[in-house]
DSSP file (Angstrom, degrees, kcal/mol; ACC not computed):
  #  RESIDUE AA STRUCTURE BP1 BP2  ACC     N-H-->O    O-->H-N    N-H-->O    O-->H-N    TCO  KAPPA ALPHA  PHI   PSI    X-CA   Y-CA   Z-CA
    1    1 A X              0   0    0      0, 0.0    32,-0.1     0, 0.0    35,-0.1   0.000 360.0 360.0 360.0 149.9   -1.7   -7.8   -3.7
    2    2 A X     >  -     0   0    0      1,-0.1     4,-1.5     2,-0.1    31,-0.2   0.062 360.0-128.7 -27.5 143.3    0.0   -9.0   -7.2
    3    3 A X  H  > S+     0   0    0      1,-0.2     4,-1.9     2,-0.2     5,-0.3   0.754 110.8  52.0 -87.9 -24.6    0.8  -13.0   -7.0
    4    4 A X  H  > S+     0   0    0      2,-0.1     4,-0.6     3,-0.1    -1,-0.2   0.835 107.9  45.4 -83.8  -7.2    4.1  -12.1   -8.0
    5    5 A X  H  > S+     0   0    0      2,-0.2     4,-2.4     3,-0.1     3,-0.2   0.921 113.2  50.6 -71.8 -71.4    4.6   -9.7   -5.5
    6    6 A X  H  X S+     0   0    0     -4,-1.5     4,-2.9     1,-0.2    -2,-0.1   0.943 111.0  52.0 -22.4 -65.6    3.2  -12.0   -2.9
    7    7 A X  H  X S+     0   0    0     -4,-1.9     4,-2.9     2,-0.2     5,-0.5   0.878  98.6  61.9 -57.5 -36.5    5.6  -14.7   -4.2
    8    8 A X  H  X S+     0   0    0     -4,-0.6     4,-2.9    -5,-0.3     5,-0.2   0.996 111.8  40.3 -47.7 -81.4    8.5  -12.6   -3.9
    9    9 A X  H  X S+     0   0    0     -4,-2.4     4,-1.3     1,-0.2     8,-0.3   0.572 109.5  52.8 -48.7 -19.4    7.8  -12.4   -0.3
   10   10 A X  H  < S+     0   0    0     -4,-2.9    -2,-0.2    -5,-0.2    -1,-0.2   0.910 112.7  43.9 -78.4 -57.8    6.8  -15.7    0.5
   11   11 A X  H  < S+     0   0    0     -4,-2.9     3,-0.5     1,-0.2    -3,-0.1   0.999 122.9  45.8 -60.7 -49.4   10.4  -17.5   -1.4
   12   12 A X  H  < S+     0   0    0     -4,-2.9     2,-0.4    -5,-0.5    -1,-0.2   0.885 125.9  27.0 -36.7 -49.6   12.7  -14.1    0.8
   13   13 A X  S  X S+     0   0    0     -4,-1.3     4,-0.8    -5,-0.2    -1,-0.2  -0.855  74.4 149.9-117.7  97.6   11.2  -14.3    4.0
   14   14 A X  T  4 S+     0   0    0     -3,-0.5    -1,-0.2    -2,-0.4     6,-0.1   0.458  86.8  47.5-100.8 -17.1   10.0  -18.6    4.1
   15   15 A X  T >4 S+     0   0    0     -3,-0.1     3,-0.9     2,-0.1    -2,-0.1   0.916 108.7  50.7 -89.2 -42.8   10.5  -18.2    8.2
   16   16 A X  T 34 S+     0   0    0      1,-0.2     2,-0.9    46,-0.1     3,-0.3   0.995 122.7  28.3 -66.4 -81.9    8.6  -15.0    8.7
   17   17 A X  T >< S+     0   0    0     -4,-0.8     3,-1.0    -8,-0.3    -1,-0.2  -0.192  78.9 137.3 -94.8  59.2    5.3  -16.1    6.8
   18   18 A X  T <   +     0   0    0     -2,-0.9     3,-0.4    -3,-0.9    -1,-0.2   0.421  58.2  75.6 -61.1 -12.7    5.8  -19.8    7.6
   19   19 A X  T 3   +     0   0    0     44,-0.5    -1,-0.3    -3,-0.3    11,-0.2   0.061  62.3  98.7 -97.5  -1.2    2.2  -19.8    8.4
   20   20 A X  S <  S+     0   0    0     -3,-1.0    -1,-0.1     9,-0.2    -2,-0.1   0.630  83.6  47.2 -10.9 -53.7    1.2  -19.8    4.9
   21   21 A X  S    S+     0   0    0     -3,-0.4    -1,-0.2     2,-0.0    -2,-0.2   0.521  95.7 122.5-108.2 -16.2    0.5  -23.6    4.5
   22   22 A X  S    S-     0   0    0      4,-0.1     2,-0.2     2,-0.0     8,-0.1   0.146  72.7-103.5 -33.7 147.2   -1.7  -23.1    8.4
   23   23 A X    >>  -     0   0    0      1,-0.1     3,-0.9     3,-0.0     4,-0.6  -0.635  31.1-111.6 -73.7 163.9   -5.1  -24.0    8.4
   24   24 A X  G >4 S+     0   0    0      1,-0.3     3,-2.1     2,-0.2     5,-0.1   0.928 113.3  67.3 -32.4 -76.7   -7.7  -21.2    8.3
   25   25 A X  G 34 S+     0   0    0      1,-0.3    -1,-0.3     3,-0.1     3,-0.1   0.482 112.8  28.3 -48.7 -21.9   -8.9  -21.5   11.5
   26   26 A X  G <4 S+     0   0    0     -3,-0.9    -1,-0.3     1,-0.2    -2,-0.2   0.472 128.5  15.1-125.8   0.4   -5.2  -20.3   13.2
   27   27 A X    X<  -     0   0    0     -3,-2.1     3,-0.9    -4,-0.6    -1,-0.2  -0.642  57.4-152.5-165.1 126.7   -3.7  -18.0   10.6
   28   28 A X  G >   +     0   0    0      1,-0.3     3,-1.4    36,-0.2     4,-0.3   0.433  69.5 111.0 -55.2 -13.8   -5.1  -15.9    7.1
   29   29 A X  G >   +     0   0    0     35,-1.4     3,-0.9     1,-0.3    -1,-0.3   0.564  54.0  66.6 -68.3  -5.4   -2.3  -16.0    5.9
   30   30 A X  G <  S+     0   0    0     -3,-0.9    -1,-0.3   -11,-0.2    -2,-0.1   0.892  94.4  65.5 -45.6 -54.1   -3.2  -18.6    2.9
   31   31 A X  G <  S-     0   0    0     -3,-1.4     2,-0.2     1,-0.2    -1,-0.2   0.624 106.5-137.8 -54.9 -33.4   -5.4  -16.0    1.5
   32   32 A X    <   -     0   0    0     -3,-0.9    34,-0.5    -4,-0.3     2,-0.3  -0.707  51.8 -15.3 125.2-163.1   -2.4  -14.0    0.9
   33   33 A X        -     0   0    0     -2,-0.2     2,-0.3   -31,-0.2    34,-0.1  -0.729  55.9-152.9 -59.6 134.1   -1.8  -10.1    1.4
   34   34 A X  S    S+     0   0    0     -2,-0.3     2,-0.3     2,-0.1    34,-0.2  -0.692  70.7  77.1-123.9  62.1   -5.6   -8.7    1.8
   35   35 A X  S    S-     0   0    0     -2,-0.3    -2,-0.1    32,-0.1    33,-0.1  -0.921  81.7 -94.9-142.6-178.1   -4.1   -5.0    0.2
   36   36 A X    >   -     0   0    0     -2,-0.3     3,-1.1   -35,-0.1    66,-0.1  -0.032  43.9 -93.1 -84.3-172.2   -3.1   -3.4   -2.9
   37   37 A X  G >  S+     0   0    0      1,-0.3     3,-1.1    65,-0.1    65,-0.2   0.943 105.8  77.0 -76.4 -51.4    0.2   -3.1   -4.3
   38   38 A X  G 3  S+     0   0    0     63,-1.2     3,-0.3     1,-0.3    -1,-0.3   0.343  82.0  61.5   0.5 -37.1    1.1   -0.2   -3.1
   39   39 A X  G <> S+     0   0    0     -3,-1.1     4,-1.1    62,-0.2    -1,-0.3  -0.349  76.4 108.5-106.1  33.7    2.0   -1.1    0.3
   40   40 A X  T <4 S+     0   0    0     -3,-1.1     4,-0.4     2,-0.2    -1,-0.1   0.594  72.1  45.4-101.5  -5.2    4.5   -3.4   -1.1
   41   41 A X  T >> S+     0   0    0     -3,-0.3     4,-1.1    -4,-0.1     3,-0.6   0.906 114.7  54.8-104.0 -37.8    7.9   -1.6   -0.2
   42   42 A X  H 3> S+     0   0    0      1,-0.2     4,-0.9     2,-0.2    -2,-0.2   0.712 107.9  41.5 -19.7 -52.2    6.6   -1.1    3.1
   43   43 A X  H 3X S+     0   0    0     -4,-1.1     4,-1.9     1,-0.2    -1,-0.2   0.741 115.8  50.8 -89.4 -11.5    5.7   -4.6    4.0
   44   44 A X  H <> S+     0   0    0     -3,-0.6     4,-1.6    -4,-0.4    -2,-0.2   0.690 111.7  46.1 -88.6 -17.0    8.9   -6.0    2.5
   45   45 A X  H  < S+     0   0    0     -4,-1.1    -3,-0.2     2,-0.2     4,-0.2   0.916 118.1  47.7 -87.0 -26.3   11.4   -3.3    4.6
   46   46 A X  H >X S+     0   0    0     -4,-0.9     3,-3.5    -5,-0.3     4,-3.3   0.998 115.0  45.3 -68.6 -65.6    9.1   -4.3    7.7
   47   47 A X  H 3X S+     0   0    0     -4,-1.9     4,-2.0     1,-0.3    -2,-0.2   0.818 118.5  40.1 -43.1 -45.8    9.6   -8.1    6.7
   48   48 A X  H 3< S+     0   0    0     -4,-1.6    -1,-0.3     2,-0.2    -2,-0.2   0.554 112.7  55.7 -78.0 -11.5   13.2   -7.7    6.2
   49   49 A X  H <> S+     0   0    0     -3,-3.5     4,-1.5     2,-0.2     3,-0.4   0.737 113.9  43.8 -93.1 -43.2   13.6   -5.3    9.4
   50   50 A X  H  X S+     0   0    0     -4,-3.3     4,-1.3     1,-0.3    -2,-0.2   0.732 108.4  57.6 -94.1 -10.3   12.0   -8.0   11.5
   51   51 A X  H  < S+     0   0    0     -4,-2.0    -1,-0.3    -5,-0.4    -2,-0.2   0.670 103.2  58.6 -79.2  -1.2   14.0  -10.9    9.9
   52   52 A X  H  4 S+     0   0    0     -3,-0.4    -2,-0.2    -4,-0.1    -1,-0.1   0.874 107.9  34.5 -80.8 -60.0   17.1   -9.4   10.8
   53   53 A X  H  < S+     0   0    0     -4,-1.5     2,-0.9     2,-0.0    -2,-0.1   0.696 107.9  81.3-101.7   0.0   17.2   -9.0   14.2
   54   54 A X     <  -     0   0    0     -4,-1.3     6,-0.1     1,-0.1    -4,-0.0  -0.760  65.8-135.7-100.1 151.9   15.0  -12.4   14.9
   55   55 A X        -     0   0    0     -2,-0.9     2,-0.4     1,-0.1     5,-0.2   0.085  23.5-100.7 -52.9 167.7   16.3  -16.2   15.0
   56   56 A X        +     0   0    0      3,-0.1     2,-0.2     4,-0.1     3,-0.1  -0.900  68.3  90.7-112.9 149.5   14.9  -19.2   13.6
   57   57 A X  S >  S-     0   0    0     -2,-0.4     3,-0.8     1,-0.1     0, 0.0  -0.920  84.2 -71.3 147.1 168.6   13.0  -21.6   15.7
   58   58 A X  T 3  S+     0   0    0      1,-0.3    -1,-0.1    -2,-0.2    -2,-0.0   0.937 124.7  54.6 -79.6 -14.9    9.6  -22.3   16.9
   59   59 A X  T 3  S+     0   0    0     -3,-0.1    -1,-0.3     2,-0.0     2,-0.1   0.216  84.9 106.9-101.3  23.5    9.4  -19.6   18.9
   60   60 A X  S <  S-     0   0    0     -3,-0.8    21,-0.1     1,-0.2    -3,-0.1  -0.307  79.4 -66.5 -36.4 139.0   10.3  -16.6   16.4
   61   61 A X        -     0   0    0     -2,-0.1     2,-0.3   -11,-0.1    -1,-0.2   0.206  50.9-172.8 -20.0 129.2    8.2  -14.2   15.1
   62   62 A X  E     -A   79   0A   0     17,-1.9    17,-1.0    -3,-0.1   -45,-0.2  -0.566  21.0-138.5-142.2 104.3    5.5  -15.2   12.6
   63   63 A X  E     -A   78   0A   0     -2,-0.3   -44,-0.5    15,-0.2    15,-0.2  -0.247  16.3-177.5 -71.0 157.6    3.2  -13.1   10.6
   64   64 A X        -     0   0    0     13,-2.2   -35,-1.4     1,-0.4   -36,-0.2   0.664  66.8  -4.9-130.5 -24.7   -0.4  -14.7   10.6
   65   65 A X        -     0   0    0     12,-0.4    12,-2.3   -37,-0.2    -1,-0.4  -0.843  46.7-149.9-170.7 145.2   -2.0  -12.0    8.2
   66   66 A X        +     0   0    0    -34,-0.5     2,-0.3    -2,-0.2    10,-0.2  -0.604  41.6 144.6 -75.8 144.1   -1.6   -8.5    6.0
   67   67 A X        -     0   0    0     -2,-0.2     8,-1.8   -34,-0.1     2,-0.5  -0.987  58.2 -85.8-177.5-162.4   -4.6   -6.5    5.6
   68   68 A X  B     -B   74   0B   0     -2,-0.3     6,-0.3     6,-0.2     4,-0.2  -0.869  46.4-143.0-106.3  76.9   -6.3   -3.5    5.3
   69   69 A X    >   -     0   0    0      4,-1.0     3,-2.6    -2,-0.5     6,-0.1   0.069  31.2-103.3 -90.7 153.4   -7.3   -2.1    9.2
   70   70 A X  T 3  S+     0   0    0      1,-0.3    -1,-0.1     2,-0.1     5,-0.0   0.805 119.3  58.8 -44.7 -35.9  -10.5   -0.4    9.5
   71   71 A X  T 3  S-     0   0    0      1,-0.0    -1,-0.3    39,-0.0    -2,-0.2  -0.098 123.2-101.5 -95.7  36.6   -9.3    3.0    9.6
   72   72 A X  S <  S+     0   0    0     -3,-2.6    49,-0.2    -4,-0.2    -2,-0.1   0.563  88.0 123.1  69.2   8.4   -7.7    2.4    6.2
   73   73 A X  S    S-     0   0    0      1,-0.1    -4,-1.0    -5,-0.1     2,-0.2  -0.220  74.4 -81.8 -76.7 173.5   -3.9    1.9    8.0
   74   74 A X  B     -B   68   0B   0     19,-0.4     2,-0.3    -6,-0.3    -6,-0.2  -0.657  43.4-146.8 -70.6 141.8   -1.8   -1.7    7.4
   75   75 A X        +     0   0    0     -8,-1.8     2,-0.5    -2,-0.2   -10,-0.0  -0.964  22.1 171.3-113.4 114.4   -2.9   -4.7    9.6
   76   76 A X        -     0   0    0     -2,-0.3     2,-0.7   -10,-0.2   -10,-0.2  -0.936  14.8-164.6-129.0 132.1   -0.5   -7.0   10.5
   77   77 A X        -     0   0    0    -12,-2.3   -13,-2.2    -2,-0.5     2,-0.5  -0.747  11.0-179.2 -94.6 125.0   -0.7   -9.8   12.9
   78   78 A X  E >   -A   63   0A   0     -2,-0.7     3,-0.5   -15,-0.2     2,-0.3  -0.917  14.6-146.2-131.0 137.1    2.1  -11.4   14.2
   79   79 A X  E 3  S+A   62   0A   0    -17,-1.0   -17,-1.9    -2,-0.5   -16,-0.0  -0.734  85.9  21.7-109.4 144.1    2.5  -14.5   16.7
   80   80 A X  T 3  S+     0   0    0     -2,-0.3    -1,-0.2   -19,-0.2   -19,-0.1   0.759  92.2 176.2  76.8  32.3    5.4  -14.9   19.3
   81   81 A X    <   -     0   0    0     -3,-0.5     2,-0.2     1,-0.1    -1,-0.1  -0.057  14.0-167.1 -85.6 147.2    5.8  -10.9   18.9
   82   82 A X     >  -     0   0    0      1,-0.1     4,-1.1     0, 0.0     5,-0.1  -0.410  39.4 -96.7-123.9-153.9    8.4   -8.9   21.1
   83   83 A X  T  4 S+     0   0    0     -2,-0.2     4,-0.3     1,-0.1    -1,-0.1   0.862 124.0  53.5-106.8  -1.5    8.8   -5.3   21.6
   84   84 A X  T  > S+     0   0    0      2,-0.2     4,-2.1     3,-0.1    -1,-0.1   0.789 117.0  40.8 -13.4 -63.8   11.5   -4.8   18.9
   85   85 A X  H  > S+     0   0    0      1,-0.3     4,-6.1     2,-0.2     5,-0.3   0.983 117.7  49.3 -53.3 -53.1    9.0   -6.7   16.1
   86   86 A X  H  X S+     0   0    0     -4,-1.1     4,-2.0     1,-0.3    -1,-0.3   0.776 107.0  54.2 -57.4 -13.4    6.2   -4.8   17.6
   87   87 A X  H  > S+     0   0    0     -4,-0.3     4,-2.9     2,-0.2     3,-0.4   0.965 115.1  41.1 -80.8 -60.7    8.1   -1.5   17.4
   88   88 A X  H  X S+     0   0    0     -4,-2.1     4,-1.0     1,-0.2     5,-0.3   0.866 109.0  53.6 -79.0 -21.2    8.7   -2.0   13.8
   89   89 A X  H  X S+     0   0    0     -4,-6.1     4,-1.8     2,-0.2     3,-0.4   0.892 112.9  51.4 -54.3 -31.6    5.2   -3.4   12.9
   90   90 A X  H >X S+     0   0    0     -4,-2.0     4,-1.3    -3,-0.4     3,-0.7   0.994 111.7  44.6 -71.9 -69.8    3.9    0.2   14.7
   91   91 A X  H 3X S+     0   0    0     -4,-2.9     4,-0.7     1,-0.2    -1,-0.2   0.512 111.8  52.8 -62.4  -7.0    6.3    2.3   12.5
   92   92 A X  H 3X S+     0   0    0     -4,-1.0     4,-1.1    -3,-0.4    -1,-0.2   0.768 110.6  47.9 -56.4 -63.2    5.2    0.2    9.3
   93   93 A X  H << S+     0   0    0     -4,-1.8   -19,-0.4    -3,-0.7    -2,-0.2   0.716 113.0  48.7 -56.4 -27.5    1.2    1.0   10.1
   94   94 A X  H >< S+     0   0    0     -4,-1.3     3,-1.2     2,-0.2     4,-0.3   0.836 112.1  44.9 -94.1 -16.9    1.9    4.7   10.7
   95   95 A X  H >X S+     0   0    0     -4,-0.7     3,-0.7     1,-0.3     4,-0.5   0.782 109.8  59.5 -81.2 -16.0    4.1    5.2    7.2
   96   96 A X  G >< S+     0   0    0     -4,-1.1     3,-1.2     1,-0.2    -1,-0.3   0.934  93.3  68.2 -71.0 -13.5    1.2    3.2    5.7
   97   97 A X  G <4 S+     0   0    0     -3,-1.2    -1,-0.2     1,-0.3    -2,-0.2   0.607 109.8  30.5 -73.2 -26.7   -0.9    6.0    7.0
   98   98 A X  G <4 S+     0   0    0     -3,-0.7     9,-0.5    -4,-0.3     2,-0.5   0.226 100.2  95.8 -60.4  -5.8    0.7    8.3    4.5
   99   99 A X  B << S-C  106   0C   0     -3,-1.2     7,-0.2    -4,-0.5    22,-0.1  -0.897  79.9-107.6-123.9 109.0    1.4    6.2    1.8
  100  100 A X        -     0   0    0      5,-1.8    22,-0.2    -2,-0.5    -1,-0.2   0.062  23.4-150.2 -33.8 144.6   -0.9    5.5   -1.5
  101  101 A X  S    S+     0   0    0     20,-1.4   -63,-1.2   -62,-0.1   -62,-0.2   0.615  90.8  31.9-100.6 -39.5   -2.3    2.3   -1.0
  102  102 A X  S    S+     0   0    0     19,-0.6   -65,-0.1   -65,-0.2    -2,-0.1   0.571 139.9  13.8-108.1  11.4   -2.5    1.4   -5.0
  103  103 A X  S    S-     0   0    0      2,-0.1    -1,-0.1   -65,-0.1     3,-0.1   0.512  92.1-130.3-140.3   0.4    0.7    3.5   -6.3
  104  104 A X        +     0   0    0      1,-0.2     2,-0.4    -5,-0.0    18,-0.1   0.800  50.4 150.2  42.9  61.0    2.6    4.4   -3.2
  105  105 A X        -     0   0    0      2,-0.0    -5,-1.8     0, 0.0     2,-0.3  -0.855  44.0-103.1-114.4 132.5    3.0    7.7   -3.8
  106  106 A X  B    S+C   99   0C   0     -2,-0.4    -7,-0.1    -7,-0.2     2,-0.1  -0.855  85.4  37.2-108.6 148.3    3.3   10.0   -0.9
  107  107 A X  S    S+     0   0    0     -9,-0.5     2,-0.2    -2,-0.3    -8,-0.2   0.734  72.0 154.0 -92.3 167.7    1.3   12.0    0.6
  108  108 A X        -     0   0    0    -10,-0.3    15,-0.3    15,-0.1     2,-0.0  -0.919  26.1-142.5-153.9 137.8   -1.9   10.5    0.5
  109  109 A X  E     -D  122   0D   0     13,-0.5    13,-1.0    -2,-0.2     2,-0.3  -0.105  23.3-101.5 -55.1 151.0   -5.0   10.6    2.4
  110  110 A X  E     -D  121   0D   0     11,-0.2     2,-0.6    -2,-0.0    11,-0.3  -0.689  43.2-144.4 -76.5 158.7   -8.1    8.5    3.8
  111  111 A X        +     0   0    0      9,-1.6     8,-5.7     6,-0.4     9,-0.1  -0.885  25.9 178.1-123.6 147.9  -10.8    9.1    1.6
  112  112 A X        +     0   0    0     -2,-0.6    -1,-0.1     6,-0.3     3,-0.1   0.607  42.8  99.0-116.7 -27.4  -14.2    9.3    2.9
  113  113 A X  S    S-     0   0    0      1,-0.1     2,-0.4     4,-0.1     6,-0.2  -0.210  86.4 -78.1 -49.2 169.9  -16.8   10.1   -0.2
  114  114 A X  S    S+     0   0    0      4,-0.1     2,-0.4     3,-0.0    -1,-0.1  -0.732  81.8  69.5 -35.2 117.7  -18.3    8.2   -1.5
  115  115 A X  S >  S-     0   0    0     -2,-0.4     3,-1.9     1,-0.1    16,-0.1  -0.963  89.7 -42.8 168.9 170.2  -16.6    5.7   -4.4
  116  116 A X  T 3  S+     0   0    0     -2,-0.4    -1,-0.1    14,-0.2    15,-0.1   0.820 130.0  48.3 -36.9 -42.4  -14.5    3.1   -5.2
  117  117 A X  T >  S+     0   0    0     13,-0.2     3,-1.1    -3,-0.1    -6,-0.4   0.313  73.4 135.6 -85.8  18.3  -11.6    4.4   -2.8
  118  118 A X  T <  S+     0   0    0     -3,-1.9    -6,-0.3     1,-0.3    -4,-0.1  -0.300  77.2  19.2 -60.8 135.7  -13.9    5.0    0.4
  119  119 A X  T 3  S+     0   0    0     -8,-5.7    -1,-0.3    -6,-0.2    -7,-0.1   0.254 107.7 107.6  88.0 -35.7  -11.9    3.5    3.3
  120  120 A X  S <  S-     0   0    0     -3,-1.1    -9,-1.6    -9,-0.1     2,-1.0  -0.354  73.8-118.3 -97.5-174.9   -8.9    3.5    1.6
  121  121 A X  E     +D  110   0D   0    -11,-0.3   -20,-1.4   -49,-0.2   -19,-0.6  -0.709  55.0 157.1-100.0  60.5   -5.4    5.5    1.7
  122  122 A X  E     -D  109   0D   0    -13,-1.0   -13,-0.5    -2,-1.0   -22,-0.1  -0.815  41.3-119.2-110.7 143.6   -5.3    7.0   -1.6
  123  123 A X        -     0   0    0     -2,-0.5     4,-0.2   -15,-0.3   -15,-0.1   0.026  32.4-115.0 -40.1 175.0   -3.7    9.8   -3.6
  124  124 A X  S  > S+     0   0    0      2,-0.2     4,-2.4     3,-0.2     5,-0.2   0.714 110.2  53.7 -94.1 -21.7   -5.7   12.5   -5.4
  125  125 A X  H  > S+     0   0    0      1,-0.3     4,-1.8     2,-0.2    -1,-0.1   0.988 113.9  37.8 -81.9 -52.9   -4.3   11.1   -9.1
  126  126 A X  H  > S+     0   0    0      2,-0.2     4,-1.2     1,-0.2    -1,-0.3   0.570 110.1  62.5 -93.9   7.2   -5.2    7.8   -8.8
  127  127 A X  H >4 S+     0   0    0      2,-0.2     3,-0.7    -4,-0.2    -2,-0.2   0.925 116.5  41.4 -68.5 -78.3   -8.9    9.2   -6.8
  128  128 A X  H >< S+     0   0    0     -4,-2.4     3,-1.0     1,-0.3    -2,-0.2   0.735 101.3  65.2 -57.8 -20.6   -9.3   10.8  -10.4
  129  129 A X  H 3< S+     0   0    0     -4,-1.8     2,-1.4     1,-0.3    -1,-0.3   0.958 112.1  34.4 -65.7 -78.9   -8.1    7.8  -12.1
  130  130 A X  T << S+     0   0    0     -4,-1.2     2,-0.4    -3,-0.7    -1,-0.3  -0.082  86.4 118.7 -90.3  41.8  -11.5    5.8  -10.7
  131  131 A X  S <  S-     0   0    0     -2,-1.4     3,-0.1    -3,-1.0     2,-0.1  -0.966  70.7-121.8 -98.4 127.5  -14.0    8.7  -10.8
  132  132 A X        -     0   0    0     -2,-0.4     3,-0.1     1,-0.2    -2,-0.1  -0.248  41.9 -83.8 -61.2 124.1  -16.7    7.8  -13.2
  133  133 A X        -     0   0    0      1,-0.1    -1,-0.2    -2,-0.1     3,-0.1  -0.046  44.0 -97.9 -30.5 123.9  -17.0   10.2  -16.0
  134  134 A X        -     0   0    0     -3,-0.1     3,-0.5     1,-0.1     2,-0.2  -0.217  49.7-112.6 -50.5 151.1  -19.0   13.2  -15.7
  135  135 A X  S    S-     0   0    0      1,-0.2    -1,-0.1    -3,-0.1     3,-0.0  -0.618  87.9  -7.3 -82.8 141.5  -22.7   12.2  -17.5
  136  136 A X  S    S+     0   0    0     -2,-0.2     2,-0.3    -3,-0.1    -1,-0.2   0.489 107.4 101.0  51.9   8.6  -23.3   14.2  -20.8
  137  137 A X  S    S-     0   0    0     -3,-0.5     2,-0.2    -4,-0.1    -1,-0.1  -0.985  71.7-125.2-133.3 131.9  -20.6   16.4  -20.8
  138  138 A X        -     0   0    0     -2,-0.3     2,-0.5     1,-0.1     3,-0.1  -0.350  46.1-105.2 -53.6 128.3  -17.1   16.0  -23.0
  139  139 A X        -     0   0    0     -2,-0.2    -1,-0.1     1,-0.1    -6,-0.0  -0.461  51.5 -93.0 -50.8 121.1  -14.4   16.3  -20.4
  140  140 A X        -     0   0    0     -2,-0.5    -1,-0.1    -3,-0.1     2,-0.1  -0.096  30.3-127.4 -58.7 138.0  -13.0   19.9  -21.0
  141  141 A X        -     0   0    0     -3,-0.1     2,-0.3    -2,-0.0    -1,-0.0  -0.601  19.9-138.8 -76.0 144.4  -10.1   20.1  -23.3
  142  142 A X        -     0   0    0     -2,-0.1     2,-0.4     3,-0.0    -1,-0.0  -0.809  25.1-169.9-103.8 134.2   -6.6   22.4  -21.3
  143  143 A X        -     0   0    0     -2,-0.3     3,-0.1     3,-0.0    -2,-0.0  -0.988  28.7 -84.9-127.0 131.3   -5.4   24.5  -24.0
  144  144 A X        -     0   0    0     -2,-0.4     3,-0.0     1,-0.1    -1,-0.0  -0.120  47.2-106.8 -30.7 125.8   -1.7   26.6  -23.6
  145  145 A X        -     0   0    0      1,-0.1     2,-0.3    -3,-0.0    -1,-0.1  -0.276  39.4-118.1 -62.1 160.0   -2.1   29.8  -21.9
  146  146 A X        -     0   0    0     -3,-0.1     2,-0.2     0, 0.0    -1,-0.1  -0.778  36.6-161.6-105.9 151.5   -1.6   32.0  -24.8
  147  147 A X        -     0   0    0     -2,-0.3     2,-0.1    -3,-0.0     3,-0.1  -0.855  30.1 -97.5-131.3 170.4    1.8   34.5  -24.2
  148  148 A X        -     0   0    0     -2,-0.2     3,-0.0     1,-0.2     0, 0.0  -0.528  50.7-104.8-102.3 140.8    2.8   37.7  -25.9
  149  149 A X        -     0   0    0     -2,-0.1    -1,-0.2     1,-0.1     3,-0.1  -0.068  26.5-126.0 -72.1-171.0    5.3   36.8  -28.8
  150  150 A X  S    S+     0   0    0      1,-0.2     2,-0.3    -3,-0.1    -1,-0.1   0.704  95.9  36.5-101.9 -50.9    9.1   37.8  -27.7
  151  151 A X  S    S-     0   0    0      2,-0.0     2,-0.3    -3,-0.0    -1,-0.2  -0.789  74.7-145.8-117.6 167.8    9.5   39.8  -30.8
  152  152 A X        -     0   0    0     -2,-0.3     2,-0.8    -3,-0.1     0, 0.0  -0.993  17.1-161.8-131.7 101.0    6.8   42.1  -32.7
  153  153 A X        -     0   0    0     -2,-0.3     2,-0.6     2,-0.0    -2,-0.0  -0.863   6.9-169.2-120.1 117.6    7.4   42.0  -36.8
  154  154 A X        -     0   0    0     -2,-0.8     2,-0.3     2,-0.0    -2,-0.0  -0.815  11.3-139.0-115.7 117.4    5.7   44.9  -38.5
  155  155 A X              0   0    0     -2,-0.6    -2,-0.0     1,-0.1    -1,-0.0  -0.733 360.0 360.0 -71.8 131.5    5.4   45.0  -42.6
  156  156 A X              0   0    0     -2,-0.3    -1,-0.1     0, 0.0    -2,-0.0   0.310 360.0 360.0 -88.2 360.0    5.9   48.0  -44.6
């Protein structure tokens, strides 16, 4: 994700992903968001859904990593979780499931073809946005359907 986006989240929610400054070895979350931008009103209404209704303390909700799940949903791991958090981390993972991953435009599909978006959640504009140019052929040009004029003006 964007480092200002990222940053954004990190100064809003500083209890939520408190786990930031962890070592590796107990939380990812150093590394940052591991998705595109896209998923970025999504993980802040989740972040902001689940700071609401938890406290501060050591034993509060903590996200430990963002990421991309194999089947091309949001992953988020979260420690000291309750069934509230977890409720909204579930309804966060299925709207990512619709949800463009690079422009967040809904709906959008997994893609499966082969390409640069294989695995991922994408729309059909931005699919055409990173398909490589056809070899040896000018992209065809769209020209105005042509319409019968309104009025007809016949010279004598």
């Amino acid at each position: 994700m964007n480092t200002n986006n990222t940053q954004t989240l990190f100064v809003k929610f500083p209890h939520l992903y408190r786990e930031r400054t962890a070592p590796l070895e107990s939380s990812k979350m150093a590394w940052g968001f591991q998705c595109e931008d896209g998923w970025y009103k999504i993980i802040y209404e989740m972040s902001k859904k689940i700071d609401k209704i938890s406290t501060e303390g050591e034993h509060a909700p903590a996200i430990s990593l963002v990421s991309r799940h194999k089947d091309g949903t949001l992953y988020v791991a979260v420690s000291n979780i309750t069934p509230p958090v977890a409720d909204i981390v579930t309804r966060a993972t299925e709207q990512s499931r619709l949800t463009c991953e690079f422009c967040a435009y809904t709906p959008a599909f997994l893609r499966t073809t082969k390409g640069p978006h294989k695995g991922h959640i994408a729309c059909g504009r931005c699919l055409s946005k990173a398909a490589p140019a056809p070899k040896g052929k000018a992209p065809k040009r769209r020209t105005k359907p042509r319409r019968a004029p309104d009025t007809i003006v016949v010279k004598r």
